[in-house]
C-alpha positions as CSV (number, residue, x, y, z in Angstrom):
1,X,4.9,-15.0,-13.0
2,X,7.9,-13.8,-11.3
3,X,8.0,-13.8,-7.9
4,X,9.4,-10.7,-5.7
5,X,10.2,-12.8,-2.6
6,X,12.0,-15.6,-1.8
7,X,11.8,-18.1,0.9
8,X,13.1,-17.8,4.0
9,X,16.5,-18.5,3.8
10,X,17.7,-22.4,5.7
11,X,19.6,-20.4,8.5
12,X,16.0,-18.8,9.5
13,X,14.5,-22.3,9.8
14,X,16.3,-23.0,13.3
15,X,16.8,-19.4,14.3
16,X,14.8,-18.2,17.5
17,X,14.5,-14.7,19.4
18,X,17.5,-14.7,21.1
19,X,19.4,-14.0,17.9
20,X,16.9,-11.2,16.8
21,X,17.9,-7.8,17.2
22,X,13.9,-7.2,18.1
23,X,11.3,-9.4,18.8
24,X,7.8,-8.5,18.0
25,X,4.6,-10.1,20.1
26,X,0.8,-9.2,19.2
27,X,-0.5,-8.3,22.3
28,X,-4.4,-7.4,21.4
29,X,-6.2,-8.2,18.4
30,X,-9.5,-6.6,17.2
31,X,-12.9,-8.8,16.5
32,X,-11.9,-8.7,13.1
33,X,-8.7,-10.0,13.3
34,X,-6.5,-7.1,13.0
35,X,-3.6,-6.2,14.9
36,X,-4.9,-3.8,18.2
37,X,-1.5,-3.6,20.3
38,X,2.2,-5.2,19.5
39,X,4.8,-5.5,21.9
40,X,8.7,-5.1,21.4
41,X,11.1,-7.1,23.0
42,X,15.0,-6.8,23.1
43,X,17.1,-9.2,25.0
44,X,14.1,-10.3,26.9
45,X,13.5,-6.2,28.0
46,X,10.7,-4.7,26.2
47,X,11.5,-1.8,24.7
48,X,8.3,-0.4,22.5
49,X,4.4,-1.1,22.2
50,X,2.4,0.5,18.9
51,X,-0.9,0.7,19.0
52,X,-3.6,0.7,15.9
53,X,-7.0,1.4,14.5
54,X,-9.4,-1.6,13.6
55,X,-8.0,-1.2,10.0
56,X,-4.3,-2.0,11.3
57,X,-3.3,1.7,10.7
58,X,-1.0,2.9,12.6
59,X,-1.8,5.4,15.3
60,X,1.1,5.7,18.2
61,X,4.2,4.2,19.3
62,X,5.5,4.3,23.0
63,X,9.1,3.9,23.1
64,X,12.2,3.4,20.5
65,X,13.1,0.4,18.0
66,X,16.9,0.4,16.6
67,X,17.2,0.4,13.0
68,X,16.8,-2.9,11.4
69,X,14.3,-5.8,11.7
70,X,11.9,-6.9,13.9
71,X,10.4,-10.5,13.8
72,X,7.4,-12.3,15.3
73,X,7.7,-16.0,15.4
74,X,5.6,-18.7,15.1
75,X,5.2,-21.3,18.7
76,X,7.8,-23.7,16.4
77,X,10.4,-20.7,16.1
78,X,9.4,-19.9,12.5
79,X,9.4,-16.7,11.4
80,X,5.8,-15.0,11.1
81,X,6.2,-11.5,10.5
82,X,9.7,-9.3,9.8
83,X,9.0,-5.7,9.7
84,X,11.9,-3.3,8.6
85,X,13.1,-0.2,10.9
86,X,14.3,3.1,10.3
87,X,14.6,6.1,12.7
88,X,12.1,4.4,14.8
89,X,9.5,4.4,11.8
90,X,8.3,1.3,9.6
91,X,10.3,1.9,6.2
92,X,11.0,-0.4,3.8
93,X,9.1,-3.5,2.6
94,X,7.1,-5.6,5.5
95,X,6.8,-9.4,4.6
96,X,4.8,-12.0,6.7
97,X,5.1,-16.0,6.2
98,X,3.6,-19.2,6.1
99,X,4.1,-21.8,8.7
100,X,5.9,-23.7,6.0
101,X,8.2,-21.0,5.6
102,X,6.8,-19.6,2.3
103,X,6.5,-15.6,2.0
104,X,2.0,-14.8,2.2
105,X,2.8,-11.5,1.4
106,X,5.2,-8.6,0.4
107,X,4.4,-4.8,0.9
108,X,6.3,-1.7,0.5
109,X,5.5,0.5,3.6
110,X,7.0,4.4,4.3
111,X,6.0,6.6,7.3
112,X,4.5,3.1,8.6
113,X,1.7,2.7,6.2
114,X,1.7,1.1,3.1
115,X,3.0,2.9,0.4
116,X,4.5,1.5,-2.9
117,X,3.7,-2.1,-3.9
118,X,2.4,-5.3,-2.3
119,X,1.8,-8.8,-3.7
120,X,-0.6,-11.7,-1.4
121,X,0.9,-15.0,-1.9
122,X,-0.4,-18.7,-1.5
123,X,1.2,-21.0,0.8
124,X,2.2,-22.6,-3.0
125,X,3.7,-19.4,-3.2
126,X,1.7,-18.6,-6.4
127,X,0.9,-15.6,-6.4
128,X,-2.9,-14.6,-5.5
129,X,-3.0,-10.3,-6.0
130,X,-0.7,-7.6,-6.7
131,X,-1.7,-4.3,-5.7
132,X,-0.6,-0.2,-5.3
133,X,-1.1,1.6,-2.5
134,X,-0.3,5.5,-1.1
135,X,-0.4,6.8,2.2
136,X,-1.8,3.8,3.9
137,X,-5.2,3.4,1.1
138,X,-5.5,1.3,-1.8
139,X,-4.2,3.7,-5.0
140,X,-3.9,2.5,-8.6
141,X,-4.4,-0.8,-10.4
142,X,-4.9,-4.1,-8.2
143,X,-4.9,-7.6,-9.7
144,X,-6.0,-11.1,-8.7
145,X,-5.1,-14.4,-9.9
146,X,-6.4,-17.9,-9.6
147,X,-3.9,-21.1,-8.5
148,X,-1.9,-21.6,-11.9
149,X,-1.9,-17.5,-11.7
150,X,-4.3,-17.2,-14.7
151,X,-5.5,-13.6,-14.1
152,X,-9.1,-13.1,-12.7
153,X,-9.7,-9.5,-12.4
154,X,-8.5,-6.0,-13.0
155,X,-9.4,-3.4,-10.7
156,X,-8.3,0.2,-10.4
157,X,-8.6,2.0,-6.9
158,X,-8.3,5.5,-5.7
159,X,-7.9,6.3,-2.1
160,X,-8.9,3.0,-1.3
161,X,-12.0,3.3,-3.1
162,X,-12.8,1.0,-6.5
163,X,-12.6,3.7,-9.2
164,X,-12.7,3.1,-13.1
165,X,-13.1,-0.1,-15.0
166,X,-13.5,-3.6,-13.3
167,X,-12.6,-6.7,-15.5
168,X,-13.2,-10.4,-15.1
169,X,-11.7,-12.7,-17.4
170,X,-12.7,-16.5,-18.0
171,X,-9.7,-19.2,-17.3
172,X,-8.9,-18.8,-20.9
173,X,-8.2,-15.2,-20.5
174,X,-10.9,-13.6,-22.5
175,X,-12.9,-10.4,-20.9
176,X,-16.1,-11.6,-18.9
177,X,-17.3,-8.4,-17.4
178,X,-16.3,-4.7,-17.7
179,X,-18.0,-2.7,-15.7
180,X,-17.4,0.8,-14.4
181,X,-17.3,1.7,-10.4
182,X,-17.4,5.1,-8.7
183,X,-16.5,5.1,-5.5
184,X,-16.8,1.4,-4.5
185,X,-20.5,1.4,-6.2
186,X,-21.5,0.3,-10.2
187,X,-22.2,2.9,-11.5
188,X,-21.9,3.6,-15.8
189,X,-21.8,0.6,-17.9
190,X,-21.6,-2.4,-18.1
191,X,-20.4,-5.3,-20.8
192,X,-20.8,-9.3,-20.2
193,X,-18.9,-11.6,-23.2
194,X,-18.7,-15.3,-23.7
195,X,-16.0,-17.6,-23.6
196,X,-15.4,-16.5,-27.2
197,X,-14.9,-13.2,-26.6
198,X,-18.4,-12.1,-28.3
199,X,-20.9,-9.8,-26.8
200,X,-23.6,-11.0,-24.6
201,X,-25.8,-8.1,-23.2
202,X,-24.8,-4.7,-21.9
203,X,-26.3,-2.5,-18.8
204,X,-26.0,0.4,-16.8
205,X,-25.8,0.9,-13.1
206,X,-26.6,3.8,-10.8
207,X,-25.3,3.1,-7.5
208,X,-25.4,-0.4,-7.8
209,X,-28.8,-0.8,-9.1
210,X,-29.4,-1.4,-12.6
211,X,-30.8,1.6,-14.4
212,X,-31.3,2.0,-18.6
213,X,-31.6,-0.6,-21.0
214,X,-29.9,-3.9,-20.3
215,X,-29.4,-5.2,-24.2
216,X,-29.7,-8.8,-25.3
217,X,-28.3,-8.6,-28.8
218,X,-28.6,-11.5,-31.8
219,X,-25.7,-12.5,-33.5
220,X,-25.9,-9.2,-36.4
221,X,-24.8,-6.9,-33.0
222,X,-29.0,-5.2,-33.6
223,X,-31.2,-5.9,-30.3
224,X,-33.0,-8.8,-29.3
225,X,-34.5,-8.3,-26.2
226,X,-34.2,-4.8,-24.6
227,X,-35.1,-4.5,-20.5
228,X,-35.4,-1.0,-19.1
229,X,-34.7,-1.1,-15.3
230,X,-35.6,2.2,-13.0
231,X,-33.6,2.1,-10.1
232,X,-33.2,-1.5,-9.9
233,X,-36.6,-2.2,-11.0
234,X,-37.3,-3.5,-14.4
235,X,-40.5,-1.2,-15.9
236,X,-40.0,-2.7,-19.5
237,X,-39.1,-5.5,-21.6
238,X,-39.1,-4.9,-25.5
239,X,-38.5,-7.5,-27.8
240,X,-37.4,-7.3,-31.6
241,X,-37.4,-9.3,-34.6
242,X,-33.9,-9.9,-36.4
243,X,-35.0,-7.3,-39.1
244,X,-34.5,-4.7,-36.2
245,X,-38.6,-3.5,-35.9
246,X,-40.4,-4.1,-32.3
247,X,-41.8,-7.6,-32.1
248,X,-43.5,-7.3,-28.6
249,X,-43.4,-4.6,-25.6
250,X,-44.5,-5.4,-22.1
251,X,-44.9,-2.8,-19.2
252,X,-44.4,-3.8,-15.8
């Protein structure tokens, strides 16, 4: 797979903030990690502090950065973080980085909040997921990848919410699950394959419980073993001979 960012160049190995136009120092983090409060420093003055929710969204900025780029730094000097400027607004694509110099991650931000495209590396820099996103939320198809960048899954989100049809795939790249989300919840159906690509059983959720038949199939495609689940409790198991008639039925 291609990669979208290179990294950073020799000449940022040795650079350190008193070259940078802006330097940018996390102030305040929230329990979960997420950036609370960021400083902005100029020539040793500081010049700016934004502030954010406790899903790093932007909320307020108290005074001005120039145009251009603003870096945090690792304790070494390496850069951390390089956030693009633009009439005093985050514009353009924001890219943090690996202590080893490698780019962890890509993403396309307007208005300051993500908007466009983003990509997660590994400090390999393999990639690890690609995703869309509009108006700070999740929006369109997102994809994940194991270490040789074999895709895992296929998801596709709407306003930051898992909409539509979720796929797994096994290392070989055949499907594994497909299974249909509203709103961050199974809900619809729901098919599991083998390795081979054949079909193993099918289901149906209702917000995230299984509820309908879940199908066990024989090799012909005609059902084997047939469970009927009512809001996540199973209330029947029917079982039938290869001939298609009912073999055995059990209540619970």
């Amino acid at each position: 797979m291609k990669k979208i960012l290179l990294t950073i160049p020799i000449l940022l190995f040795a650079i350190n903030s008193a070259y940078c136009q802006v330097v940018m120092k996390v102030t305040e983090k929230y329990p979960n990690g997420k950036i609370r409060q960021a400083a902005y420093f100029k020539n040793n003055r500081k010049i700016a502090t934004r502030f954010y929710d406790s899903r790093e969204f932007f909320i307020k900025q108290k005074g001005n950065i120039p145009n251009g780029f603003a870096f945090e730094y690792y304790s070494n000097n390496l850069v951390k973080r390089k956030e693009p400027y633009k009439n005093n607004i985050l514009n353009g694509m924001l890219i943090t980085y690996y202590p080893n110099g490698e780019a962890s991650s890509g993403v396309d931000y307007k208005n300051n909040r993500c908007h466009g495209k983003g990509t997660y590396y590994r400090s390999d820099s393999s990639v690890k997921e690609t995703f869309e996103c509009i108006n700070g939320l999740w929006h369109g198809v997102a994809k994940f990848y194991d270490e040789q960048e074999k895709i895992l899954a296929r998801e596709e989100y709407i306003n930051g919410y898992v909409n539509g049809t979720t796929v797994f795939y096994y290392p070989n790249g055949t499907i594994k699950e497909s299974i249909t989300f509203v709103n961050h919840k199974k809900n619809g159906s729901a098919k599991f394959y083998d390795k081979a690509g054949k079909l193993k059983q099918t289901a149906h959720f209702k917000n995230d419980k299984l509820d309908g038949e879940v199908i066990t199939p024989y090799k012909n495609g005609r059902k084997k073993i047939v469970n009927i689940y009512q809001n996540g409790r199973k209330v029947k198991k029917i079982i039938y001979k290869k001939n298609g008639k009912v073999k055995k039925e059990l209540n619970y």
